[in-house]
N, C-alpha and C positions, 0 to 999 in steps of 0.2 A: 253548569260547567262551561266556562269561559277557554278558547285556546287562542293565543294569538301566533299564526305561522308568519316568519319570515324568512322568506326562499331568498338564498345567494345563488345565482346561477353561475354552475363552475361550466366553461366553455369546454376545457383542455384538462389534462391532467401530466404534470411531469417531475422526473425524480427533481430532489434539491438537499442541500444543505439542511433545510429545516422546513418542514410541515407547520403551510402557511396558506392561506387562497392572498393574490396579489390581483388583480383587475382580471376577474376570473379566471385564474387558473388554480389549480389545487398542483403544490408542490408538495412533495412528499418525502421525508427522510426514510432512504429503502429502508436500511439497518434497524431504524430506531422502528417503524412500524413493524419488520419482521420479529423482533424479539418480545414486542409487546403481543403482537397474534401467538407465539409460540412460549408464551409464559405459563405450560403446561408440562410437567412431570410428563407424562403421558407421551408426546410430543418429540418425535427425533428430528424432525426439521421441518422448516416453512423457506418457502421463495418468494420474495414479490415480482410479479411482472404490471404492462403496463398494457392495455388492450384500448384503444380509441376508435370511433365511428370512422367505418371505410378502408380500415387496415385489415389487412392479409392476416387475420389471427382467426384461429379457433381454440373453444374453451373448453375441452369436455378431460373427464365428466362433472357436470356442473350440479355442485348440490346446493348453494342457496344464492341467493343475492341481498342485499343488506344495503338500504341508505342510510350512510351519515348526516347523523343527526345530533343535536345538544339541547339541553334544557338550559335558558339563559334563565329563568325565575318562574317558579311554581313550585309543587310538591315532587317529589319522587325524582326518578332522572330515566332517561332512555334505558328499555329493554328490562323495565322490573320483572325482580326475582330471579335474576340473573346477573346483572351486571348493576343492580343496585337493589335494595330493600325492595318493601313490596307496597310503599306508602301510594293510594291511589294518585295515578297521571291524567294527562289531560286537559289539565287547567295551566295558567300561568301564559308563559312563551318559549317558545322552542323555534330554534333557526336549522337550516333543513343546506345541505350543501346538492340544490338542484340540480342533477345534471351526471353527479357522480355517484357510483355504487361500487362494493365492497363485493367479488364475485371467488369463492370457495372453489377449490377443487382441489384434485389430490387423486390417490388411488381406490377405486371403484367401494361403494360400503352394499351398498344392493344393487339390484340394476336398474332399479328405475330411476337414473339420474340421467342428465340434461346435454346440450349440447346448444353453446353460442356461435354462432360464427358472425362478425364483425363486416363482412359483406357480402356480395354474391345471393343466393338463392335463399340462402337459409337466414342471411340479414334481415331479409321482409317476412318473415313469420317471427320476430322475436323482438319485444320492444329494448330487450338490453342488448339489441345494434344499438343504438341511438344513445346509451352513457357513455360517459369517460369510466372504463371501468378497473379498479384494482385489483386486479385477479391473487390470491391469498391461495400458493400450493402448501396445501398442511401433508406433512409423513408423520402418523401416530408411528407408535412402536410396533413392532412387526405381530406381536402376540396377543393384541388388542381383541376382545370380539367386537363382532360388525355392531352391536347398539353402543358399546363406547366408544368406539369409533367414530360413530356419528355425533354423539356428544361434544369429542374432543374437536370437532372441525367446526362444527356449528359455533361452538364459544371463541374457538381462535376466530369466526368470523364478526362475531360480536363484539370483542375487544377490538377487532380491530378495525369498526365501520366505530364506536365510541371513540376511539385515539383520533382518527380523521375528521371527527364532528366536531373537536374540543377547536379546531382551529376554525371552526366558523362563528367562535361564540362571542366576539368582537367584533364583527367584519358589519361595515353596513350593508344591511339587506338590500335586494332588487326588488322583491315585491312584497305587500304583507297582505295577509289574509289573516278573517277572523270567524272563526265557528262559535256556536253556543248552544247548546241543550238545555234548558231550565229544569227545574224541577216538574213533574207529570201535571200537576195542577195548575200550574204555569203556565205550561206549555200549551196546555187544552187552551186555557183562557186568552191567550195571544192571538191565534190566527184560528177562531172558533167556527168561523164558515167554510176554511178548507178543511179538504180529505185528512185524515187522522191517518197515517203512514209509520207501521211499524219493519225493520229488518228485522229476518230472522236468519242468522249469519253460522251458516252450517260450517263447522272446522272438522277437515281429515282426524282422525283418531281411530283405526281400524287395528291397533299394536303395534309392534316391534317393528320400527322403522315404518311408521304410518301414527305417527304423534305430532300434535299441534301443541303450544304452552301457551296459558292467560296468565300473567302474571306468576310463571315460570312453573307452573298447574301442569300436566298432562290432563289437558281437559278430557279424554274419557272419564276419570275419576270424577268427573265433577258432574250434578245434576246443570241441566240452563239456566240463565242466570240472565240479569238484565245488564246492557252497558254503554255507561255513553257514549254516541260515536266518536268523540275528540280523545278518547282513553290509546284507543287504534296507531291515532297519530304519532302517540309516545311510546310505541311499541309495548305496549301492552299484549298481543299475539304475536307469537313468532311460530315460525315454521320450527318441524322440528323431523320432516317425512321425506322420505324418497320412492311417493308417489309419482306415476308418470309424468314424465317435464312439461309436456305438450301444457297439461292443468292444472299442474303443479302454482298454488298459491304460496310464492319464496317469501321472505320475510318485509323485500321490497314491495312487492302489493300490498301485504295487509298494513303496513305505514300512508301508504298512499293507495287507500281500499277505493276500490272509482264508485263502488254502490255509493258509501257513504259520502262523496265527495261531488257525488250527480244529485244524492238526496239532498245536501245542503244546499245544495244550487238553485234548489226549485223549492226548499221551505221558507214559507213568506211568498210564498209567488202562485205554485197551483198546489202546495199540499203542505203540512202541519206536520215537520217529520220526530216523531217521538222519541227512538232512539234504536237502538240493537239489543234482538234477543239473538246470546252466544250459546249458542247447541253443539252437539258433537254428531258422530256419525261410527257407531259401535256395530260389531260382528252380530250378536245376538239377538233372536229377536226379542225377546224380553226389556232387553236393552233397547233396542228401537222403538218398542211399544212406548217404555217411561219416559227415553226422550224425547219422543213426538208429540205425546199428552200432555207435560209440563212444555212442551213451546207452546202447544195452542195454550195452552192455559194461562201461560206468560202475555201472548198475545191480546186473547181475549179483555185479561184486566188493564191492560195501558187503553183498555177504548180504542183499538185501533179499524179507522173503514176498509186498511188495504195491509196487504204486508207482501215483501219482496225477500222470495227466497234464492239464496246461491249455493252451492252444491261444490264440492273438492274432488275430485276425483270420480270416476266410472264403477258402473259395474253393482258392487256391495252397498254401495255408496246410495244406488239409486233408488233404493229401496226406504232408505231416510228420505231422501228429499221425495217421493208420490208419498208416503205416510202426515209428515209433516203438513204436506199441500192438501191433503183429504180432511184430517183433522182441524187444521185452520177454515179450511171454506165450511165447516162442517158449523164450525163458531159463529158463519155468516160473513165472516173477514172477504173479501176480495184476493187472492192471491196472484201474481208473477212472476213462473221460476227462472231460474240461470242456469242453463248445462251448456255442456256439447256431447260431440255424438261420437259413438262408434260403429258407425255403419257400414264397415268394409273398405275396403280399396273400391269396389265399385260402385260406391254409396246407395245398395240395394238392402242391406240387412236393417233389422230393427235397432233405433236408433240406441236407445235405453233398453236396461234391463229391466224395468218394471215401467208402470204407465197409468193415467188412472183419467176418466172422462172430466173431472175437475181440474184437469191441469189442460184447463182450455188458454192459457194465456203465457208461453213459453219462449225465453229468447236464446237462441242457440249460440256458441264459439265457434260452432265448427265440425268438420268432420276430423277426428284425430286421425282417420287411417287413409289418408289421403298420401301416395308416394312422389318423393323430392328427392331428387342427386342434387348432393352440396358440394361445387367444386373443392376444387384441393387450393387449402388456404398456405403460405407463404410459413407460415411459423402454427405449432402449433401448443398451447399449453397444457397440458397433462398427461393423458393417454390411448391414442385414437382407436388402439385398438378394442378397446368397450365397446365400441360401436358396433361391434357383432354380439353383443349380450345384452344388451340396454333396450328397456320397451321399447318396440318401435324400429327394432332394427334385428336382425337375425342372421345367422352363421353366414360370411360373404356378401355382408352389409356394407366393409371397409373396401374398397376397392383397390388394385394391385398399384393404380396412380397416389393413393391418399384421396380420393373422394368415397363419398359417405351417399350410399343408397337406401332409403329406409321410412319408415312412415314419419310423419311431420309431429307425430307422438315423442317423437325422439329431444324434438325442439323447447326449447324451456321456452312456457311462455304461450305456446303459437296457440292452442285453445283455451287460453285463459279462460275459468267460468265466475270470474270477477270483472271480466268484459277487457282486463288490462293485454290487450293482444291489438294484429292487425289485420284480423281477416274480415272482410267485409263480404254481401250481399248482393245480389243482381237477378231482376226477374228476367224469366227468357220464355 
């Protein structure tokens, strides 16, 4: 599986006549893109705003983020089984509008959604400071319940991160890049002396508003499965959860997943990477038993010497990713996990919910409950007052100025366990 990416980097983003990138800028037809996001029965209105790196905006409550992106030639097109067939992605080319994202919000569906602010304190916990971002306010109908609710924002985010990618599908690219998977026996035979490197790519799926989609799947439904990393690229997973923001994996991560995009980096170089085993992360244990056994067991048969696990969320969660890690080492596999932590405001408590002597090789994001006042930003898009219901923030979170006092949980983004964050390390 061949993909050729070619990234336009959009600098700036500003309204126009007609939705176009011109010597990087993405202009935007407000009217025409708000009718196509709000091309939903369901649907009483949408807004577009415009939020850029360094301005006085805040985004809450933020339920997903979405890069624009287009399929110039291959099979299928962005965001299969949703916003096209379900003909397998990945191969072919696809142009990537770098720089710019598609950012949802609206009024509150659960409370574990998100909070950008575009500078200040809570800028540097959250990498979507740094896009040109098109903020998409969807108003379902008043009598929606809270899972179609989330349906309906999720797809107006969809269509309308697809309507903004269709204008990059001409534009000459700034840079290209190219990935490739081969077939298993292939691959083995290509780089035979390095490390044999499989992912095992844990997705949210805990229920009702804690759903991930493969190929438009609620993958709880689905047993693990194998997939190649370039499938990712064409959005193949999309979010579909209003798990905590802080770790919240949006639909923009798993497009540009950094596992997969570190492992390409270094296969052909110090290791042989095979591809992605797509697991879930289910309530039950029964459920956790099957699909911790079919990973290792997916694992085992690709011949893999090492495999790297990442983890979506806290808590229920953790209990797949120590099973996963005991039954893989258990294969003889090598393992290293991805989490972060929730150890208190005074970072004393136990970091994880479960734990196991075989997860001797573990890379953290972060402490989720680490507290941050976000000043009071100039303008703000949606509804600040969530901030006193939203993980991570609690009754008199909102402050009488418009500042936001609250755990850094709150922040979309800021313990990414896809590593797509900005917190970093220091011995003392």
């Amino acid at each position: 599986m061949r993909l050729e990416i070619g990234n336009i980097f959009i600098k700036d983003v500003q309204f126009g006549d007609k939705t176009e990138v011109k010597s990087g800028t993405l202009f935007v037809n407000k009217d025409e893109l708000a009718k196509i996001a709000g091309d939903d029965e369901r649907i009483k209105s949408v807004e577009v705003f415009l939020a850029r790196p360094g301005e006085s905006v805040r985004i809450i409550p933020v339920k997903d983020v979405v890069e624009p992106r287009v399929k110039v030639s291959g099979d299928g097109g962005i965001f299969p089984g949703f916003m096209t067939g379900v003909d397998q992605v990945g191969s072919g080319r696809t142009h990537v509008l770098k720089g710019a994202a598609v950012v949802t919000t609206g009024k509150i569906v659960g409370f574990q959604e998100g909070i950008i602010d575009m500078k200040g304190a809570g800028a540097e916990y959250t990498p979507f400071s740094k896009t040109n971002n098109v903020v998409v306010k969807v108003e379902p109908l008043d009598d929606l319940k809270q899972h179609e609710h989330e349906v309906v924002v999720r797809l107006a985010g969809f269509r309308a991160a697809n309507y903004l990618g269709e204008a990059g599908k001409d534009v000459k690219v700034d840079e290209e890049k190219v990935y490739e998977t081969k077939p298993i026996l292939e691959q083995v035979k290509e780089y035979p002396n390095l490390p044999k490197v499989v992912y095992a790519y844990m997705l949210q799926t805990q229920g009702l508003l804690h759903n991930t989609y493969y190929y438009g799947v609620d993958v709880k439904q689905i047993v693990p499965t194998f997939m190649y990393p370039t499938e990712a690229f064409d959005g193949a997973i999309t979010s579909g959860n209003c798990v905590s923001a802080c770790d919240k994996n949006p639909t923009y991560v798993h497009e540009n997943s950094p596992v997969i995009t570190d492992l390409f980096e270094q296969h052909g170089k110090t290791i042989n990477f095979l591809g992605c085993v797509v697991t879930n992360e289910n309530v039950t244990l029964m459920d956790k038993e099957r699909s911790s056994n079919m990973t290792a067991k997916l694992v085992e048969f690709l011949g893999a010497d090492a495999a790297i696990i990442s983890e979506e969320g806290f808590g229920n969660p953790d209990a797949d990713l120590v099973m996963n890690c005991n039954k893989i080492e258990g294969k003889g596999v090598k393992t290293c996990l991805i989490t972060d932590e929730y150890a208190g405001q005074d970072g004393a408590s136990q970091s994880l919910a479960d734990s196991t002597p075989k997860g001797d090789a573990c890379v953290t994001a972060g402490n989720a409950n680490v507290v941050v006042t976000l000043p009071v930003m100039d303008t703000v898009i949606g509804y600040p007052e969530v901030a006193n219901v939203i993980a991570g923030g609690w009754d008199g979170s909102l402050n009488a100025d418009g500042s936001i006092t609250a755990e850094i949980q709150v922040i979309t983004g800021a313990t990414n366990e896809l590593g797509f964050n900005y917190l970093t390390a220091k011995t003392v």
